[in-house]
C-alpha positions, -999 to 999 in steps of 0.1 A, spaced: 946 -401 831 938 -436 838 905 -425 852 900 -403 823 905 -438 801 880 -461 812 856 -432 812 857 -423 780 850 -464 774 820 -462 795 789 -460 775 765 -440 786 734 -456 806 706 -443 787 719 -459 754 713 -495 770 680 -508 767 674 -526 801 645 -544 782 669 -556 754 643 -538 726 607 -546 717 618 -572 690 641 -590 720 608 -588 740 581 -600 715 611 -633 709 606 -644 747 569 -638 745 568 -663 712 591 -688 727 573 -687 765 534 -693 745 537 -729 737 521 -737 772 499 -706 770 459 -704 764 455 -697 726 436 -663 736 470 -652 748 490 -667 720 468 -643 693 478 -609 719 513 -619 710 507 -625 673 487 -597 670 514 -573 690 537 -586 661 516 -575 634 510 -542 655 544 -537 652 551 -547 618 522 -524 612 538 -493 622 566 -498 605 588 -514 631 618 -539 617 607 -572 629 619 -594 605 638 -610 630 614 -629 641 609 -649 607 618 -685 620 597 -681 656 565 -669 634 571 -696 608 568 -723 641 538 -706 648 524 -709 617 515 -748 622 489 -743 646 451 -755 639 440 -722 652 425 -710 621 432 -668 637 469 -669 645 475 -692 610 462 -659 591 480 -638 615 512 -660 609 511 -661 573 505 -625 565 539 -614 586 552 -642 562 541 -629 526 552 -593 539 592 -606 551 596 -633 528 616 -613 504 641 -603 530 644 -638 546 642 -660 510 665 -685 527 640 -688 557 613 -688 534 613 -723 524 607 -734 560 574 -724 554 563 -739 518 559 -772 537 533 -760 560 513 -743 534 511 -772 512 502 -791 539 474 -768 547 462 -767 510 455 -805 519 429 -793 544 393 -807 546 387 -769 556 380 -749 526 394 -714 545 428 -736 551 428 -743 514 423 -711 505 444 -695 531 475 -709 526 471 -709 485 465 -672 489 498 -672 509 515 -697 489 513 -673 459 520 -639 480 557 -651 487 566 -641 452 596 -659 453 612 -676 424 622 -705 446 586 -710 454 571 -716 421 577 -751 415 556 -758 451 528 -732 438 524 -746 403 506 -780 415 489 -764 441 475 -735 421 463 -764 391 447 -781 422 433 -745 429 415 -740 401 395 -767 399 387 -772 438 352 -778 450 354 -747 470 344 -714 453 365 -694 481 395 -715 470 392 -716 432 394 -673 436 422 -672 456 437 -694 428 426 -669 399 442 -643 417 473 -663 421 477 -667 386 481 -630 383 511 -633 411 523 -659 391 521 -636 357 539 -608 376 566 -632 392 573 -649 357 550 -643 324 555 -666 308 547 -694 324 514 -675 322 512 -661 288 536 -678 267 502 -694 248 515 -724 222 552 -723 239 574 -748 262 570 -726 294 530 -729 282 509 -739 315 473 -731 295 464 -707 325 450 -681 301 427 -712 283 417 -719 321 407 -685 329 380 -681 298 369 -713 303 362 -704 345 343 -671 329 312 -695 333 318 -702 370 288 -704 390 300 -685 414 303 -646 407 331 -639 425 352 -665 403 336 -653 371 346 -617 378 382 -620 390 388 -637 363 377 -610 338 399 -587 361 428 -613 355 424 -620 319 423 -580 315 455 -578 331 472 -604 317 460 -592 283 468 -555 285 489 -559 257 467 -570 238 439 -543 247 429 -567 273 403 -600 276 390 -611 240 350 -600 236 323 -612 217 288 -609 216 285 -644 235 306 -633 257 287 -602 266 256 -615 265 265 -639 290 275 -616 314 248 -591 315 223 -615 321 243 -630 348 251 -590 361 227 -587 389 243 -617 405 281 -605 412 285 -577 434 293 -540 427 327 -545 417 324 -576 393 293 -556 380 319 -522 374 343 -551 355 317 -567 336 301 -525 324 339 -516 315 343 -545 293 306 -536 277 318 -501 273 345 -516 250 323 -536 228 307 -526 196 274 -543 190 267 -560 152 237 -533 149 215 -518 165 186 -545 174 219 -559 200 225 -523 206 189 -517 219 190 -550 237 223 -542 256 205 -507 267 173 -526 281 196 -550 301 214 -522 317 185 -501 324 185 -514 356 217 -509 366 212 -469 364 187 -474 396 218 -490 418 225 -472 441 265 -477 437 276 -443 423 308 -464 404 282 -486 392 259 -460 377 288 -446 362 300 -471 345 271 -480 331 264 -447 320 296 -449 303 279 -475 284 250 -457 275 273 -426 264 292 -450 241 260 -459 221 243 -424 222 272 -413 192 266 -443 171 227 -430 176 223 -391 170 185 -397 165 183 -410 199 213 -390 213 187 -367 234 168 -396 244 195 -414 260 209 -382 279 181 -370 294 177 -412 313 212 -409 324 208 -372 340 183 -382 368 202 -414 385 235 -390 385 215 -358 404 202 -382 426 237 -396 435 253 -359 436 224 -350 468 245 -376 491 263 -366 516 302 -372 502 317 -340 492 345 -365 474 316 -383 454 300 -348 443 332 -334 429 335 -367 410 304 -371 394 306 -329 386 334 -336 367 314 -360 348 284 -337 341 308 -312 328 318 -338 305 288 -347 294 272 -311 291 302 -305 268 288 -337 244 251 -326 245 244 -293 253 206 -285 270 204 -316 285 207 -299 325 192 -268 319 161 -274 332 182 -283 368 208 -252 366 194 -245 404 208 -276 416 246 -264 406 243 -235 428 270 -231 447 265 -234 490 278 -216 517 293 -251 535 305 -265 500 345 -271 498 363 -246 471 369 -268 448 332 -283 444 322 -247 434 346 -243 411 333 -271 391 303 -256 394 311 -223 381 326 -242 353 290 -257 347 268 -230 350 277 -213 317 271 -242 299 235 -241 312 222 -211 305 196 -201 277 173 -172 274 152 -181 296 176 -186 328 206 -157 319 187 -133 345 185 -156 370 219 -169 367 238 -137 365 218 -128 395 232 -157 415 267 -152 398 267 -120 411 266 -129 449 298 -148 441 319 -118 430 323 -104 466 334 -138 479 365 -135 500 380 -162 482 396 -143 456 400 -172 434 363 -183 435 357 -145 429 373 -144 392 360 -175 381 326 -163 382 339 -134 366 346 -155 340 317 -170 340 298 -139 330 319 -133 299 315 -176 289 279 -165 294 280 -133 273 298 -148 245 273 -180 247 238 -157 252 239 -125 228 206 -115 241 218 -115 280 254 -95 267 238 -61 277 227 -66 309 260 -87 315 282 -61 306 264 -34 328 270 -54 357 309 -54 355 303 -21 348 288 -21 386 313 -42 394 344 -14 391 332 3 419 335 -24 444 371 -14 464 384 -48 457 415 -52 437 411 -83 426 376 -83 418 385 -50 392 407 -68 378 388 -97 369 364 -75 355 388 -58 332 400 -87 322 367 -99 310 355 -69 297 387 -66 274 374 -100 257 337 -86 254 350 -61 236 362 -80 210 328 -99 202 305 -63 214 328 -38 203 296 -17 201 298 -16 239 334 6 238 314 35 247 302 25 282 330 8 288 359 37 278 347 66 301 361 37 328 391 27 320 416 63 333 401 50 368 408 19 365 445 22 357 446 43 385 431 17 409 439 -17 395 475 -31 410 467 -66 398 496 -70 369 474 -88 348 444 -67 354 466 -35 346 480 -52 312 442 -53 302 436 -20 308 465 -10 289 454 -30 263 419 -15 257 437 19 262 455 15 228 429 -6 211 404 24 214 438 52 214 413 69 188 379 70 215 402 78 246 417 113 242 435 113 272 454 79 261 486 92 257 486 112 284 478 84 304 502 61 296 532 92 295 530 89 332 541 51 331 564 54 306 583 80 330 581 59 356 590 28 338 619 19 366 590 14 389 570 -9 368 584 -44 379 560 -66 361 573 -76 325 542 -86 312 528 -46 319 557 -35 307 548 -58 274 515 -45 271 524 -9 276 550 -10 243 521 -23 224 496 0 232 524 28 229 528 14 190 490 14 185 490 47 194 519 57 172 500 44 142 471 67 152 484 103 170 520 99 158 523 135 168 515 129 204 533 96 209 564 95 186 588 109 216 570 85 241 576 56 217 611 64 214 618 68 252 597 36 261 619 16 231 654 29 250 647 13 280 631 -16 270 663 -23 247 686 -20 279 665 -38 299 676 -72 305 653 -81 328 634 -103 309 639 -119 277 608 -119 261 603 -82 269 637 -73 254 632 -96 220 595 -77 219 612 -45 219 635 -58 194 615 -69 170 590 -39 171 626 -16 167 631 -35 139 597 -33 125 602 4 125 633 5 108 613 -9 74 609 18 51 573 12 44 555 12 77 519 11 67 522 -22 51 546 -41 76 547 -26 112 512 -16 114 496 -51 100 519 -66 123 516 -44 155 478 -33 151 459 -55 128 423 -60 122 409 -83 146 382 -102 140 349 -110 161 351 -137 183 321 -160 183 334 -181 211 363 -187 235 387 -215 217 384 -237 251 353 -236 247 353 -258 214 346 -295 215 388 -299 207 406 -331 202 416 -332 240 380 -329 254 375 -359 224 404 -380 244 390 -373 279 353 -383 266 364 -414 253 383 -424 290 356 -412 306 344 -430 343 382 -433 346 407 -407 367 411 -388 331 379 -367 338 395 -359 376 429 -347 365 417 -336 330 441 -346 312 444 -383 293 457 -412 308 489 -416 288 503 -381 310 500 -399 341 500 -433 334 537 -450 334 540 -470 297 543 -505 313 508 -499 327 489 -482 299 463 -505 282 469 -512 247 440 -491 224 437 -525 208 403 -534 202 393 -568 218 363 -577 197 371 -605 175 341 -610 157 339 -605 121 340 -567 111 324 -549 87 335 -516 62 343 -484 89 303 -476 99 289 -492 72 293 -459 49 295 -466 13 332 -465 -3 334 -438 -31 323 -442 -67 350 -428 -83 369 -463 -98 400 -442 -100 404 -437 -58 434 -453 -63 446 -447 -92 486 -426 -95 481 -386 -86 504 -357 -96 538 -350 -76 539 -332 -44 539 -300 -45 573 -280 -41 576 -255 -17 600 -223 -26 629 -222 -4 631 -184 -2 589 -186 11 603 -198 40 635 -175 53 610 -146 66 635 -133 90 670 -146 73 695 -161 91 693 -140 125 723 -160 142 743 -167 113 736 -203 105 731 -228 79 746 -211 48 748 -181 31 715 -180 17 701 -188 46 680 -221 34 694 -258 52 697 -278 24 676 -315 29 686 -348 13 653 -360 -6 652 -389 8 653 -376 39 622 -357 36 586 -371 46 562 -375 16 532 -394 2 529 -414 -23 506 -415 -49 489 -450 -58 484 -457 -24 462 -495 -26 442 -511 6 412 -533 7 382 -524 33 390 -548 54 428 -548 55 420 -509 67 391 -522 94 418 -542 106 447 -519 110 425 -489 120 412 -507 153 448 -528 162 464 -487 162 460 -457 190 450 -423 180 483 -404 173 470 -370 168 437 -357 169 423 -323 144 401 -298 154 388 -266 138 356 -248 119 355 -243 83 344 -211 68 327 -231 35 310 -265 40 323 -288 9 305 -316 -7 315 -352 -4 333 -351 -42 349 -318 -30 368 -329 -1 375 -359 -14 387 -344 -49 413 -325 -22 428 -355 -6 437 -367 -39 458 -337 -47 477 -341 -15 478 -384 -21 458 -392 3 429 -417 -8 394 -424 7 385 -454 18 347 -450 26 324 -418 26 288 -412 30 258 -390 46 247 -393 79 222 -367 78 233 -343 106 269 -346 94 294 -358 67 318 -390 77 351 -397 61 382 -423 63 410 -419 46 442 -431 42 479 -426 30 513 -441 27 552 -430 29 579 -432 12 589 -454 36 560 -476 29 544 -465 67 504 -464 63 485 -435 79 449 -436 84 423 -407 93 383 -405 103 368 -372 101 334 -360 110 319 -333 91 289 -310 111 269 -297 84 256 -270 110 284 -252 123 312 -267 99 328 -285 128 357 -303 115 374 -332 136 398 -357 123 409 -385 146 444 -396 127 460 -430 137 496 -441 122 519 -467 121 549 -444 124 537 -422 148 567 -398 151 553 -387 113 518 -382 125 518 -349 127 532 -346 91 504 -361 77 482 -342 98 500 -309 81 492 -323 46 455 -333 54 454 -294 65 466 -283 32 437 -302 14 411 -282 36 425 -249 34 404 -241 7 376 -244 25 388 -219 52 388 -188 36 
C-alpha cells in the first residue's frame, strides 16, 4: 500500500518539460544577450516575435522586452516596441515602464526614432497613457519630419477611438482642436500627410457623413492627385464622388482633371474614378453615352490581367453599369465568353452579362455559344445559361423563335438537370409567346415521364393544366400521380399538381371531378407540410361557394397577362441602392451596405458639401399659388372592404373589424408649409428610407400628377421637364408634425416610375409610400 501511495504522487515524466518551456528558454536567452553581438540579440528578438506570431502566450516576457527596448539599435527598438503595443493591454501595470523610453525616443535627432516611438506611443491604447501622448502627439503634428507628422495624424485616430472626445468635442472643455489641425494639415506638402488626413477626418466625421467638402477643397486636391500614391489618390476620388459641382462648367472641369486617372494602371484607382465619372453621367443624360463608352475601354483592359479575383470584381461592376446604360458593351459581347480554365463563379457573372448584350445583330451568335454551355458538367453553370436563353428571349422578340427551338433540342439530351432547366424556362416563354404552345405541348407527356428534378416536374405540371384544353391526355396523365400521391415526397409537386388538377376541373369537369376529389382528401390529411395543407384548404373552401364561375375560377385560373419582362430584370429600387455604393463591397455581395455593415460603422448619408445650395435640380417650383393651400379630409376606408376572409381564428370582435383609436392612426395633413431651402436642407441631412419602383400604364402630365398629390396632402415642392423624363419632389407632414419628403423621376418612354422617399420618422415611411401609391393608381389602369 505504501508503495502504491507515493506512486500514485509521482507524476509522470513526460509531463515535465526538461527544458522548462520555450517562454522559460527565450527569458535566459534575453537575460544572457547583454554581452552578446547585436546580430545575435535581433535572433532572439525576432524568435520572440516568431512566437508571438503564431500565437504562443508570451506575455511573460513584458519587463525583459521593455529593458530591451532602450537600445540605439534602430532593428530590435521596432522589434521591441511592436511585442509592446500587442501585450500592453494585458500587462497595463507594466506598461508604464515603457512610456519613459518612448518619450525619450520622440526627443530623437533621428526622424525614424521620432516617428517610431510616437507610432508606439499611440498603439498602447491605454487610458493611463494619454496624458504622456497628448504633448507628444501636439509636438507630432507640427514636426519637421513628414514621416513623423503621419504617424501623428494617425495617432489622432487612436486617440479618437481611445477617448472621443478629446478629439471631437469641437467648442467644449475636453476640446484639443485636433479636428481644426487636421483641415488645416490638408495642405501638407507632403502627400502622404495630406491623404491620411482626409482618411482621418472621414473617420472622425462619419457621423457627420464624413470630412466637410467644398469646391476649394476639391479643387485643391485634384490638381495635387498625381502626386500621392494609389491609395491617397482612391481617398481623394471617393471624396470627389461625394461632391456635387455648382454647374456644369466645374462639372466638365472635374472630368478633364480625372481623365488621366482612367489610364492608371491601379484597377482600385480606375474604379474609383469611374465612380466619379458615373456620378456625373445622371446629372448629364445628353452626354450619358458619351461618358460610358470612355470608361468601358480602361475597365476591359484591366479585366485581360491575370487576377481571377480582380476579374470577378470589376464583372460585377460591368453588370452594374450595363444595367444603368444599356448598349454600351455590345460591340465586346466576345470578350465575356466564358473559358475553359475560368473559376465557376467568373462565368457565372458572365452568363449574367451576356443577356444584357445581346441585339439583333449578335442573338445567333450568342445562343450559339450559350448552347455549348448547356452540356457543362457543372450542373449549376448548366441552368444559368438556361436562363440566359429565356432573359434573351424575353429581351430579343426577333431571336424568340429560334431560341425556343433550341430547348426544344435541348429535351432530348439524357440529362436531368438540363430538362429541367429547360422546362422551367420554357414554362415562362410561354407566357410572353403563348403562340409557341403548339411546338412545345406535343413534349411535355415525355417530359413528365423523364424529368425527376422536383422543380423541373412542378413546371411541367404547370403547363399541363395551363394548356388542360390543347393536351388531351392531361388528365390521364396526371390520374397516374394522383394515385400514387404517397410516393410523391416533394410538397411543392404536390402543390403544383392540385392546381393544375383545379384548372382542369374548370375545363373537363367530367373527366377530373373524381380526381379532384381524391387529390383534395389526401392533401387535407396530409400534414406534411403546412403550406400544402392551407392550399388545399383554401381551394376546398373555394369550392364550397355557391357561385364557382365568379370566385374559384378567377381565383384558381385567371387570365394572365403577357409578360414583357422578368421583374428582376427592372432597374428596381435595390439595383438604385447598389448603383449609388458602387466601387464599394455592395456590388460584390449585392446587397447594400446597411445588411452587412454593423450601425456603429455605417457612414452617415449626410451630405458634406457645405456650400450654398440651390432649389432640388434647379427645376422650377409649381405655378399653382395654392400648392399649399388646406385640401379635403382623408379619405375613409370602409371597415367591412377589409375583412375578406372574416375572422378565421376567432379574434378581435364579433364583427371581425379591430377597432383603432384615431389618434393612433398615421395620416397627413393638409396645409403642409416649407420653403425651398428649408426642404434642400432637410432632403440632403436624411438617408433614403424606402425607395418606389414600377411602370405606369398612362403617362400623366406635370398638373396631373401633381393635381393627385394634392388629393392625398401631399404638396410639390418643385417640378419641371427634363426632356427625356419628368422630375418631381414632393413633400408631406403628420399628424405628429414628422416631415416626409419624395423625388421621383418620370421616363416618358417606357413610363418608368421611381420615387426615392426620405423621412424623418422612418418607421412611417412606408405609410407614406402607400399614400403616394394611391395618388398614381389612376395612372395604372
Amino acid at each position: 500500500m505504501a508503495k502504491t501511495s507515493a506512486g500514485a504522487d509521482r507524476v509522470p515524466d513526460y509531463f515535465v518539460d526538461s527544458k522548462k518551456g520555450e517562454v522559460n528558454e527565450l527569458r535566459n536567452l534575453l537575460k544572457s544577450s547583454w554581452d552578446r553581438e547585436p546580430s545575435k540579440k535581433r535572433d532572439i528578438i525576432k524568435k520572440v516575435i516568431a512566437y508571438m506570431t503564431l500565437g504562443y502566450d508570451v506575455s511573460r516576457l513584458f519587463g525583459d522586452m521593455v529593458m530591451e527596448s532602450s537600445t540605439n539599435d534602430i532593428i530590435v527598438k521596432k522589434m521591441c516596441y511592436l511585442y509592446l503595443s500587442t501585450y500592453a493591454k494585458s500587462n497595463e501595470e507594466l506598461a508604464t515602464l515603457c512610456i519613459n523610453t518612448m518619450t525619450k525616443d520622440f526627443q530623437d535627432s533621428d526622424p525614424m526614432v521620432r516617428g517610431l516611438a510616437l507610432r508606439s506611443l499611440s498603439s498602447l491604447r491605454l487610458e493611463s497613457t494619454i496624458e504622456y501622448l497628448l504633448p507628444v502627439l501636439q509636438k507630432g503634428l507640427n514636426d519637421s519630419s513628414a514621416y513623423v507628422r503621419r504617424n501623428a495624424v494617425m495617432a489622432v485616430l487612436k486617440l479618437y477611438e481611445l477617448k472621443p472626445e478629446l478629439v471631437k468635442d469641437i467648442g467644449g472643455e475636453d476640446d484639443m482642436g485636433f479636428v481644426d489641425t487636421l483641415y488645416n494639415m490638408i495642405q501638407d506638402r507632403d502627400s502622404t500627410v495630406s491623404s491620411a488626413c482626409l482618411m482621418v477626418l472621414n473617420e472622425v466625421m462619419m457621423e457627420e457623413g464624413g470630412i466637410a467638402i467644398n469646391d476649394k477643397l476639391v479643387l485643391h486636391l485634384l490638381n495635387r492627385i498625381r502626386e500621392f500614391n494609389e491609395w491617397g489618390q482612391c481617398v481623394i476620388l471617393n471624396l470627389v464622388a461625394k461632391y456635387r459641382p455648382k454647374n456644369q462648367e466645374e462639372m466638365f472641369q472635374i472630368m478633364n482633371i480625372l481623365d488621366g486617372e482612367l489610364r492608371v494602371a491601379n484597377s482600385a484607382v480606375v474604379l474609383a474614378t469611374t465612380k466619379c465619372f458615373l456620378r456625373y453621367a445622371e446629372a448629364l443624360p445628353d452626354l450619358k453615352t458619351s461618358i460610358y463608352m470612355r470608361l468601358k475601354q480602361p475597365i476591359l483592359t484591366l479585366m485581360t490581367g491575370s487576377s481571377r479575383e480582380l476579374r470577378y470584381s470589376l464583372l460585377k461592376h460591368i453588370n452594374i453599369m450595363v444595367m444603368r446604360c444599356p448598349g454600351i458593351f455590345d460591340a465586346e459581347f466576345k470578350q465575356f465568353y466564358c473559358r475553359y480554365n475560368e473559376p465557376s463563379h467568373v462565368k457565372f457573372v458572365k452568363l449574367k452579362i451576356l443577356p444584357e448584350l445581346t441585339n439583333e445583330g449578335n442573338v445567333h451568335e450568342l445562343v450559339a455559344e450559350l448552347s455549348e454551355y448547356v452540356a457543362d458538367v457543372n450542373k449549376d453553370m448548366a441552368k444559368a445559361a438556361l436562363d440566359a436563353f429565356g432573359r434573351i428571349a424575353v429581351k430579343i422578340p426577333a431571336g424568340a423563335d429560334g431560341i425556343i427551338n433550341q430547348l426544344l433540342e435541348f429535351i432530348n439530351m439524357e440529362i436531368d438537370y438540363v430538362r429541367s432547366g429547360v422546362v422551367c424556362v420554357i414554362k415562362d416563354l410561354l407566357r410572353k409567346y403563348p403562340d409557341r404552345a403548339a411546338d412545345v405541348l406535343p413534349a411535355l407527356p415525355r417530359c413528365l415521364r423523364k424529368v425527376e428534378d422536383p422543380i423541373g416536374r412542378s413546371a411541367v405540371i404547370f403547363m399541363l393544366g395551363e394548356y388542360a384544353s390543347d393536351v388531351r391526355s392531361t388528365p390521364y396523365l396526371l390520374e397516374k400521380l394522383i394515385e400514387d400521391y404517397d410516393k410523391l415526397a416533394n410538397a411543392e409537386v404536390k402543390i403544383a399538381l392540385l392546381t393544375a388538377t383545379a384548372k382542369i376541373f374548370f375545363k373537363r369537369a367530367p373527366e377530373c371531378s373524381h380526381m379532384l376529389k381524391v387529390l383534395l382528401s389526401n392533401m387535407l390529411n396530409d400534414t406534411s407540410d403546412t403550406d400544402l395543407h392551407d392550399r388545399a384548404l383554401l381551394y376546398y373552401r373555394l369550392f364550397q361557394q355557391g357561385d364557382i364561375d365568379n370566385i374559384a375560377a378567377k381565383v384558381i385560373a385567371g387570365k394572365k397577362e403577357l409578360v414583357t419582362t422578368f421583374t428582376e430584370e427592372r432597374v428596381s429600387g435595390m439595383k438604385q441602392r447598389l448603383f449609388e455604393e458602387f466601387n464599394t463591397l455592395s456590388i460584390i455581395y449585392e446587397k447594400p451596405a446597411d445588411q452587412f455593415i454593423e450601425p456603429k460603422y455605417r457612414e452617415s448619408k449626410i451630405a458634406g458639401d457645405y456650400d450654398d445650395v440651390e432649389s432640388p435640380l434647379g427645376l422650377n417650383a409649381p405655378a399653382s399659388p395654392n400648392t399649399t393651400q388646406d385640401l379635403s379630409a382623408t379619405l375613409e376606408l370602409n371597415p367591412e372592404a377589409n375583412d375578406v376572409m372574416g375572422d378565421l381564428l376567432d379574434l378581435g370582435d364579433s364583427n371581425g373589424t379591430t377597432t383603432v383609436n384615431d389618434s393612433d392612426r398615421w395620416t397627413l395633413v393638409p396645409g403642409a408649409v416649407m420653403d425651398q431651402a428649408t426642404f434642400q436642407n432637410r432632403w440632403e441631412s436624411l438617408p433614403q428610407a424606402t425607395f418606389m419602383d414600377l411602370f405606369l400604364n398612362r403617362l400623366p402630365t406635370v398638373d396631373e400628377l401633381e393635381t393627385a398629390a394634392k388629393e392625398e396632402n401631399i404638396v410639390c415642392m418643385a417640378s419641371g421637364d427634363l426632356g427625356s423624363e419628368f422630375k418631381f419632389y414632393f413633400f408631406g407632414q403628420d399628424s405628429k408634425n414628422a416631415f416626409y419628403f419624395c423625388e421621383v423621376s418620370l421616363k416618358k418612354d417606357d413610363k418608368h416610375f421611381t420615387a426615392s422617399i426620405k423621412a424623418e420618422e422612418e418607421s412611417h415611411a412606408d405609410e407614406f409610400a402607400n399614400a403616394f401609391t394611391s395618388t398614381i393608381t389612376r395612372f395604372l389602369v
